[in-house]
C-alpha positions in Angstrom: 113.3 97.6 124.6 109.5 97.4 125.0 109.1 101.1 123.4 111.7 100.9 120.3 109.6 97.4 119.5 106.5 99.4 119.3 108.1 102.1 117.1 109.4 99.6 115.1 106.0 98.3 114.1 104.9 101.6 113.8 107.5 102.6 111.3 107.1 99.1 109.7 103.6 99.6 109.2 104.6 103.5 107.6 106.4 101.9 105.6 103.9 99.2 103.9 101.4 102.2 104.1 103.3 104.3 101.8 103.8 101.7 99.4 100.1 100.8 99.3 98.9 104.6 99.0 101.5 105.1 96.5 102.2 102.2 94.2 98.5 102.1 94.3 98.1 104.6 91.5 100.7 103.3 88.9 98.9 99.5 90.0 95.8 100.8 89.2 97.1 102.5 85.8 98.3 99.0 84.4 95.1 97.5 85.2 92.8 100.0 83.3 95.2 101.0 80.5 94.0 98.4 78.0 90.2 98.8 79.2 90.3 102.5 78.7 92.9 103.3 76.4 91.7 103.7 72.7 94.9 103.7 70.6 98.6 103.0 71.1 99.4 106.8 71.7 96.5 106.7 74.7 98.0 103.3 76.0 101.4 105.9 75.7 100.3 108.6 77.9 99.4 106.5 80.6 102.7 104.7 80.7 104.0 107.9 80.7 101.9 109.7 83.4 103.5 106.9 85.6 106.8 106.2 84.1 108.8 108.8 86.3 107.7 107.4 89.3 106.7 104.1 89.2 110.4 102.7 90.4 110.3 105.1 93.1 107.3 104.1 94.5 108.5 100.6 94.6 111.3 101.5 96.8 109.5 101.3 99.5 108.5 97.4 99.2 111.8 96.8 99.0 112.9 99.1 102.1 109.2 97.5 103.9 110.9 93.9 103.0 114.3 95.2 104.1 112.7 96.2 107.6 111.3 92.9 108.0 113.9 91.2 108.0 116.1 93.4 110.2 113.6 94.7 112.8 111.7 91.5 112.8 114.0 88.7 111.8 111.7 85.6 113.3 108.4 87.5 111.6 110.7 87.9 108.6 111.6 83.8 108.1 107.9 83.2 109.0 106.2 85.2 106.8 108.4 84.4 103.5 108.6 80.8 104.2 105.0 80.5 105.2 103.9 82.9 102.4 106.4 82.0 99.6 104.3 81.3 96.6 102.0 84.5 96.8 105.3 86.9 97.7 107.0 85.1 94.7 104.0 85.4 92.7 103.7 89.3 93.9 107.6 90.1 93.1 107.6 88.1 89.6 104.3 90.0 88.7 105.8 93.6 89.7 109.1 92.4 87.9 107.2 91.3 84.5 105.4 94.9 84.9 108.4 96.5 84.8 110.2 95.1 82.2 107.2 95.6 79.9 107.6 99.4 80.5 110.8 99.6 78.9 110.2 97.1 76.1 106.8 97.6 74.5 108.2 100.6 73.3 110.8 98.6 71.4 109.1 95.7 69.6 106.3 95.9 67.0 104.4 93.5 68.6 102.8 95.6 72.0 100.1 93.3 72.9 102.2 90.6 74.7 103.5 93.5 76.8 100.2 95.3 77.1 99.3 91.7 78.8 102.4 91.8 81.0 101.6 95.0 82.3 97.8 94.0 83.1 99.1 90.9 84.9 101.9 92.3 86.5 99.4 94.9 88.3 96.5 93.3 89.0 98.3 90.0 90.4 100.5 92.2 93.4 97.4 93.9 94.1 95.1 90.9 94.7 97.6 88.8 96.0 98.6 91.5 98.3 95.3 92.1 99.7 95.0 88.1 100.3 98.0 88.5 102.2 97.1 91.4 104.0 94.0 90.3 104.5 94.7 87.4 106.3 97.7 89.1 108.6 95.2 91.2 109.9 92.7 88.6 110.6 94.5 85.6 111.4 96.1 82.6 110.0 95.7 78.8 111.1 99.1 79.2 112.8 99.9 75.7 114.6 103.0 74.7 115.9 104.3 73.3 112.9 104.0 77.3 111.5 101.3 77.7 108.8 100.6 75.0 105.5 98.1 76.4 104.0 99.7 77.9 101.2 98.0 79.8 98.3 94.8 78.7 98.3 94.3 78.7 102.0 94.6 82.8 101.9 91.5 82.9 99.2 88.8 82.1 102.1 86.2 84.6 102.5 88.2 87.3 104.6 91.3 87.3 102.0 89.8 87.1 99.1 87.7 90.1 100.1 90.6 92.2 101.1 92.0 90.9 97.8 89.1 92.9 96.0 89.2 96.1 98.4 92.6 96.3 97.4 91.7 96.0 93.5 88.8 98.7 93.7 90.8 101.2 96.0 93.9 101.0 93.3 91.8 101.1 90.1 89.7 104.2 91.8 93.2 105.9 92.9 94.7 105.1 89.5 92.0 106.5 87.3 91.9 109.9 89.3 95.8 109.6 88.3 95.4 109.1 84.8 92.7 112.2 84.8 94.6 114.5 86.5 97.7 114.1 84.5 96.4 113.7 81.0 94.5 115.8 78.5 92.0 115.3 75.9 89.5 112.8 75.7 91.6 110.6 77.5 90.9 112.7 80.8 87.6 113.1 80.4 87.3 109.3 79.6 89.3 108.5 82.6 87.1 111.0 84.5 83.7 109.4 84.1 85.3 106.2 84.8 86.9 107.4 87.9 83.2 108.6 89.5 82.2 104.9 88.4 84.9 102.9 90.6 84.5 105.5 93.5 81.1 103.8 93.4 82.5 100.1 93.3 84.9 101.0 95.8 82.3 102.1 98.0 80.7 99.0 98.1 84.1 96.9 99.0 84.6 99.4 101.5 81.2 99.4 103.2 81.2 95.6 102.7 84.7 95.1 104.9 83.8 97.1 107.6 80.2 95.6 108.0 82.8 92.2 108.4 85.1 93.6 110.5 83.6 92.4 113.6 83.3 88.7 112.6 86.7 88.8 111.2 88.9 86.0 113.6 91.6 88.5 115.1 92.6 87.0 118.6 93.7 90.6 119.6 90.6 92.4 118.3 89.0 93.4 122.2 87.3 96.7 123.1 89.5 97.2 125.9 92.8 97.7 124.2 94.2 100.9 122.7 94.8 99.7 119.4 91.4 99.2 118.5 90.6 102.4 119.5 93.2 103.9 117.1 92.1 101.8 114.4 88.3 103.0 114.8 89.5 106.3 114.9 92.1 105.6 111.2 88.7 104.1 109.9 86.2 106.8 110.5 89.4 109.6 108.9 89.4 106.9 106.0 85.6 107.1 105.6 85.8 110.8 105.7 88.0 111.0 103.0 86.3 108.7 101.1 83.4 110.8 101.1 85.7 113.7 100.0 86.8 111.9 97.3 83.5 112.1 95.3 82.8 116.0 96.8 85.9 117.1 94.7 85.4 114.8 91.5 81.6 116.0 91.4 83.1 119.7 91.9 86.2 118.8 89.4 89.0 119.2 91.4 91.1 116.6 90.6 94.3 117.7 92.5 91.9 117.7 95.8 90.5 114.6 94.7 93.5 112.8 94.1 95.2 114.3 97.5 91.5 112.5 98.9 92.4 109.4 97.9 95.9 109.3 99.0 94.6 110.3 102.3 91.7 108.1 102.1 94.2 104.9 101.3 96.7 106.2 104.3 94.0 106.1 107.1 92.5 102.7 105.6 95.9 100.8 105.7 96.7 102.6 109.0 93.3 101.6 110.5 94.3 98.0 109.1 97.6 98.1 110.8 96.8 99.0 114.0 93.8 96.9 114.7 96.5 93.9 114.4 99.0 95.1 117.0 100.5 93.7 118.8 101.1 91.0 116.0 102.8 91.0 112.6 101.1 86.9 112.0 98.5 86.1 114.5 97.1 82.8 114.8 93.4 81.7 114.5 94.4 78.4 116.7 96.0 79.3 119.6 97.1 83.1 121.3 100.8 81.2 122.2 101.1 80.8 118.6 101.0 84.6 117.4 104.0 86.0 115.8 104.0 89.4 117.6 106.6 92.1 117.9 107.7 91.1 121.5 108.5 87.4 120.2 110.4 88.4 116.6 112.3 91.4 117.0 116.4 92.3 116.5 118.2 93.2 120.0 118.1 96.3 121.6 121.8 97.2 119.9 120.4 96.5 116.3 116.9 98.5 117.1 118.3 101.5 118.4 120.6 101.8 115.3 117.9 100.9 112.9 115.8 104.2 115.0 118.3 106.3 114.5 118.9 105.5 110.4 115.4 105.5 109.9 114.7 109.3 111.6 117.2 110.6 109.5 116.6 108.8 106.1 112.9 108.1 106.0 112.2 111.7 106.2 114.7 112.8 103.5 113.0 110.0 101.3 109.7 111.4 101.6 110.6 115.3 101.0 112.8 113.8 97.8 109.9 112.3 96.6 107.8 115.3 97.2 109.8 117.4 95.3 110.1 114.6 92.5 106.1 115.0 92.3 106.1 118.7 92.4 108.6 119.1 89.9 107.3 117.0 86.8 103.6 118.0 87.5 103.1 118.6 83.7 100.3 117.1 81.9 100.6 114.4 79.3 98.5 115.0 75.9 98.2 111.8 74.0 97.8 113.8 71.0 101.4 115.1 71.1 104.2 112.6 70.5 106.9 114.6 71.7 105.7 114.4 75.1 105.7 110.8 75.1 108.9 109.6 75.8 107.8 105.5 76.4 
């Protein structure tokens, strides 16, 4: 039981990972698009460099949500009941986003839209980080649960993460934009990219020089998990250096493939410093939500283990291919290729 609980919160955390590292880009793409963008067919081409995968990438909230709730069922009612405005704040953002994609292209009047889709990216990404930021610190969990509510996430840890998780998204969603546009637009994009690598570096220097005052209850030299998650960080910080090696050099395939690797080792350095716990508390260790204390039986865990294997794999080669196959560049100077 002990062993499918632990894979569980590894494939949990895969799963929130993969959103993060991939979501990230198109996230990042709303939030520049009306800062870098000089004219409507500009504005296009990014839609467009996104616009084929964008729903995709969002799949894996959902299947990250989904294995919440049936992995972790007690973790589940916690953390969406504790955590309800900033999650219904995060899905209304990412649902305005979406509908703006399909509709700006269909009204006369873009700017309401363009507004939409700066909202709708920049609220999921700062609220997540709050979020985040405090489940892998802790939470003033009581035994009434948690009553903090929105404004009790924005202390100094989560608000923080909040802005890590801005900087690493615009950083990964500008190397996007230059690697799959042409013109001006890429070079604009470019230059722009080398500057938030910069701003990114200082939020990332800045969270780990915190990390040891943050208040995680589990966070002890002795265990394993830290040891992973010091291991995650320094990959993360490697690749973060690589990152500005290949957009120095120009190699914006390498440099994006940085970044993704970069975000992967961050958010799996993130995840496994907080193990054993999904929620832990600040007050009290008895409090912790942890995934000996919230999982599904053994029955519904092995099942779940044995759907995941199969289909979590054929998700990610799927998705592979979906990359591989449209990576044509978008030229903002040529209509045709604009489809949004």
């Amino acid at each position: 039981m002990e062993i499918l609980q632990i894979t569980w919160f590894v494939l949990w955390s895969l799963l929130w990972i993969m959103y993060f590292a991939l979501d990230g880009f198109d996230l990042g793409c709303g939030i520049v698009m009306n800062f870098i963008a000089r004219d409507e067919n500009e504005k296009r081409s990014i839609i467009n460099s996104i616009g084929p995968f964008w729903d995709g990438n969002e799949v894996w909230l959902i299947t990250a949500g989904g294995a919440t709730f049936a992995a972790f069922p007690a973790a589940y009612a916690d953390m969406f009941s504790w955590l309800y405005v900033p999650l219904f704040l995060v899905l209304a953002g990412l649902i305005f986003r979406g509908v703006s994609f399909e509709l700006r292209g269909k009204t006369e009047n873009k700017r309401v839209w363009d507004i939409f889709i700066f909202a709708g990216s920049l609220a999921p990404a700062f609220l997540l980080g709050a979020v985040f930021g405090n489940l892998w610190a802790s939470l003033p969990v009581g035994p009434a649960g948690y009553s903090g509510g929105l404004t009790g996430l924005l202390n100094v840890n989560g608000f923080l993460t909040a802005l890590v998780f801005v900087s690493f998204f615009v950083m990964h969603g500008l190397i996007w934009i230059a690697l799959k546009t042409e013109g001006e637009m890429d070079q604009r994009a470019y230059g722009y990219s080398v500057k938030s690598w910069h701003a990114a570096f200082f939020f990332f220097a800045l969270f780990l020089l915190l990390l040891p005052f943050r208040q995680n209850p589990n966070f002890s030299p002795a265990g394993t998990a830290p040891a992973l998650m010091a291991a995650f960080y320094a990959l993360a910080a490697a690749s973060f250096l690589l990152i500005r090696k290949k957009l120095k050099a120009g190699k914006l395939p390498a440099a994006f493939g940085s970044s993704l690797a970069f975000l992967i080792f961050f958010f799996a350095a993130s995840f496994s410093g907080s193990y054993p716990n999904i929620i832990p508390s600040s007050l009290s260790p008895e409090f912790n939500v942890s995934v000996f204390n919230s999982s599904s039986g053994l029955y519904t865990l092995k099942i779940m283990t044995a759907v995941a294997l199969l289909f979590v794999p054929l998700v990610i080669g799927y998705q592979v291919w979906v990359y591989r196959a449209l990576n044509h560049k978008i030229n903002p100077r040529k209509p045709e290729t604009l489809h949004y």
